[in-house]
C-alpha atoms as one frame of an Amber mdcrd trajectory, in Angstrom:
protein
  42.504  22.903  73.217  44.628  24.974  71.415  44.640  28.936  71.754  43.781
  30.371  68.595  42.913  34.399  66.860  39.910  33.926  65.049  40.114  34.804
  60.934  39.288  38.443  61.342  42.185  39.282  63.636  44.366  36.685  61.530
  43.650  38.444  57.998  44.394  42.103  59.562  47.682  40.882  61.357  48.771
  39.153  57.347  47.661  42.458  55.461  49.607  44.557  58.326  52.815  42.648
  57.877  52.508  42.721  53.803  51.652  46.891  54.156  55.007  47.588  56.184
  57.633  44.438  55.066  55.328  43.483  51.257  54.483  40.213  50.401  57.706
  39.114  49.442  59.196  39.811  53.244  56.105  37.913  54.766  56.734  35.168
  52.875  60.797  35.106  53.737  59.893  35.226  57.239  57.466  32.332  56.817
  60.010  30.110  54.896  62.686  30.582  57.650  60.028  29.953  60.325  59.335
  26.758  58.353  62.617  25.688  58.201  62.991  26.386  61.982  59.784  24.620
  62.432  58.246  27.157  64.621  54.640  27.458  62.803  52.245  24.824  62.611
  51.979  22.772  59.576  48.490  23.753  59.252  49.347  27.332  59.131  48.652
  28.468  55.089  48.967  31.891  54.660  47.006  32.443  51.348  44.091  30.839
  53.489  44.436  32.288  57.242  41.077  31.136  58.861  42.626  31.162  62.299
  46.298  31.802  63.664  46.910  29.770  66.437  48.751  31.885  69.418  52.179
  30.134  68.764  51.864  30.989  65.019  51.424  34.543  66.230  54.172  34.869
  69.084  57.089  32.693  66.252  56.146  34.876  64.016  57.250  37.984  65.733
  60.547  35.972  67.469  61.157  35.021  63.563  60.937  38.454  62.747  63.609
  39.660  65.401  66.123  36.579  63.632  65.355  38.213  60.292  65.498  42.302
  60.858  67.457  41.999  64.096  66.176  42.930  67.860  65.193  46.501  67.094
  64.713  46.193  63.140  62.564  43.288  64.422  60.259  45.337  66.950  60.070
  48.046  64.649  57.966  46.103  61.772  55.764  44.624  64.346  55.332  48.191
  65.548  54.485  49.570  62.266  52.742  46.365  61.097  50.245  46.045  63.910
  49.853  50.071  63.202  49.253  49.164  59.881  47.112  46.417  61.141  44.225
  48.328  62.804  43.183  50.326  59.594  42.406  46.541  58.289  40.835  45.763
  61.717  38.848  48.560  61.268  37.453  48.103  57.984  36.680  44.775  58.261
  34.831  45.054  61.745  34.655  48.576  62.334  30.416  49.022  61.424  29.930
  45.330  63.161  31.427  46.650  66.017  29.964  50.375  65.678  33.571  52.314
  65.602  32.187  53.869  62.362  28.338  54.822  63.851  28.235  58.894  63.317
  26.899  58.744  66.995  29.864  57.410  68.242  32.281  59.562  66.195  30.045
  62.828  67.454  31.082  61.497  70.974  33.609  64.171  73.334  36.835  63.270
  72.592  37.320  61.579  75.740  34.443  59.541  76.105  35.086  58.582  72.411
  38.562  57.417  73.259  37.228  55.338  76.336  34.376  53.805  74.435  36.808
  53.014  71.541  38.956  51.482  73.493  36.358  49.012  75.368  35.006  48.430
  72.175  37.921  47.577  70.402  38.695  45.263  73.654  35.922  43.349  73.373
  37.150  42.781  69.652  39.923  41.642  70.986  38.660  39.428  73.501  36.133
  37.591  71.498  38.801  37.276  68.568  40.718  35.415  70.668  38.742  34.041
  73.316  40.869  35.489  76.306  39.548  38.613  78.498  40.776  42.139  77.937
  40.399  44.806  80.262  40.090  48.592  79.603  40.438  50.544  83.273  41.598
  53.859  83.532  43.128  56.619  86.067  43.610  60.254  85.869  46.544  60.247
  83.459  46.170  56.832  81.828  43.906  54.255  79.849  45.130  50.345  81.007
  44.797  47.661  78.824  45.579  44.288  80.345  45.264  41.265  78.214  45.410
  38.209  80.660  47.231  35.754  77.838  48.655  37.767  74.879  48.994  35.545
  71.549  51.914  38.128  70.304  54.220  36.500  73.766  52.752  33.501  74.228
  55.229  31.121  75.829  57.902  33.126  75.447  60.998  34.824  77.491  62.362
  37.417  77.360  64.619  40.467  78.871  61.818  43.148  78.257  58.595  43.363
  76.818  57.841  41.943  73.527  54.409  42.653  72.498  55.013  45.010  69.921
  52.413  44.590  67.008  49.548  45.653  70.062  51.668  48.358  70.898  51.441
  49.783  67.608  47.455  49.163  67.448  46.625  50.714  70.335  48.742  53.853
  69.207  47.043  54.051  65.456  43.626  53.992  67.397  44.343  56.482  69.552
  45.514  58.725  66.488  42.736  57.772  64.980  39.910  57.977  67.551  41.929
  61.579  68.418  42.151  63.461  64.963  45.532  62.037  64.460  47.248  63.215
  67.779  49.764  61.071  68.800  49.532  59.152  72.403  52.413  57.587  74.316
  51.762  53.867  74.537  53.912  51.492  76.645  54.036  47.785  77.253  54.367
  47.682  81.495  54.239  44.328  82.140  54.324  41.449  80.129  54.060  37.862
  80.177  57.302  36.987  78.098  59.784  38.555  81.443  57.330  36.634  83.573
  54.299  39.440  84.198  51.135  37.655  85.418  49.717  39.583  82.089  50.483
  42.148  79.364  49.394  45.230  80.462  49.473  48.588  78.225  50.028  52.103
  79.737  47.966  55.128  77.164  48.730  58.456  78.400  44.976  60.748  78.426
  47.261  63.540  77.027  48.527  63.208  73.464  52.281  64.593  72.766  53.100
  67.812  71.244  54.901  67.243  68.455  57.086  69.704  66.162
């Protein structure tokens, strides 16, 4: 059976990339990852019902070929940024990120509950566990198989576009302060997951 993001996920990763690279750059990354026959034939992206987790991971490698390593990481940085205010819009009362009893919350315990609730998003969107744990200076978030990496190698970690969703939640779920958010361990340089490092204290900035 093949892994696969369910439409919800699928629509907010498309609208992410068009917000940062427009529609025009989507669909010049789709033509060369057609031509390098990386994405399934099924894939249609005026019709996204469900990315299957090699779409997803030659999408981003596709994306590296196009804007170069670091021009590559930084749209799916700013796209899966870009990404969670779609997320959010589409599931956010489903999945009660916009109850006023959740947003009245301490900022901590909003943050924590955010977090597992946006994991469980996660995990039922694509049908692979996600963890939330925590320590005293961190939130971990482990995904067990990542659809951004999926079958792929590579030097250092890859899995960008979460990286940049966990940090516009953060901002978001913190009254726009800014959280350091890491990739650890991934499963592209052979990590038995991807794992996510937040830091509990947001960085002064200016």
């Amino acid at each position: 059976m093949a892994h696969r993001c369910n439409q919800s996920l699928t629509l907010a990763i498309i609208r992410g990339m068009k917000e940062v690279i427009g529609q025009t750059g989507v669909q010049a990354v789709l033509n060369l990852a057609q031509r390098e026959q990386v994405l399934s034939a099924r894939f249609n992206l005026d019709d996204p019902r469900g990315l299957l987790f090699k779409d997803l991971a030659a999408l981003h490698s596709i994306l590296e070929v196009s804007y170069g390593p670091r021009g590559g990481r930084g749209v799916a940085l700013r796209a899966g940024r870009a990404a969670f205010g779609h997320l959010l819009r589409q599931t956010g009362d489903q999945i009660g990120l916009t109850d006023m009893e959740y947003r009245l919350l301490p900022t901590p315990q909003r943050i924590q509950t955010g977090l597992q609730k946006l994991a469980a998003l996660t995990a039922a969107s694509c049908a692979q566990p996600v963890e939330v744990t925590d320590t005293e200076t961190t939130w971990v978030w482990r995904m067990s198989l990542c659809p951004e990496c999926y079958r792929r190698q590579a030097a250092e970690p890859v899995c960008h576009f979460v990286t940049g969703l966990l940090q516009e939640f953060m901002a978001w779920a913190n009254s726009g302060r800014f959280h350091h958010v890491e990739e650890i361990e991934c499963r592209a340089t052979g990590g038995a997951a991807c794992v996510f490092s937040i830091d509990r204290q947001p960085l002064e900035l200016g």
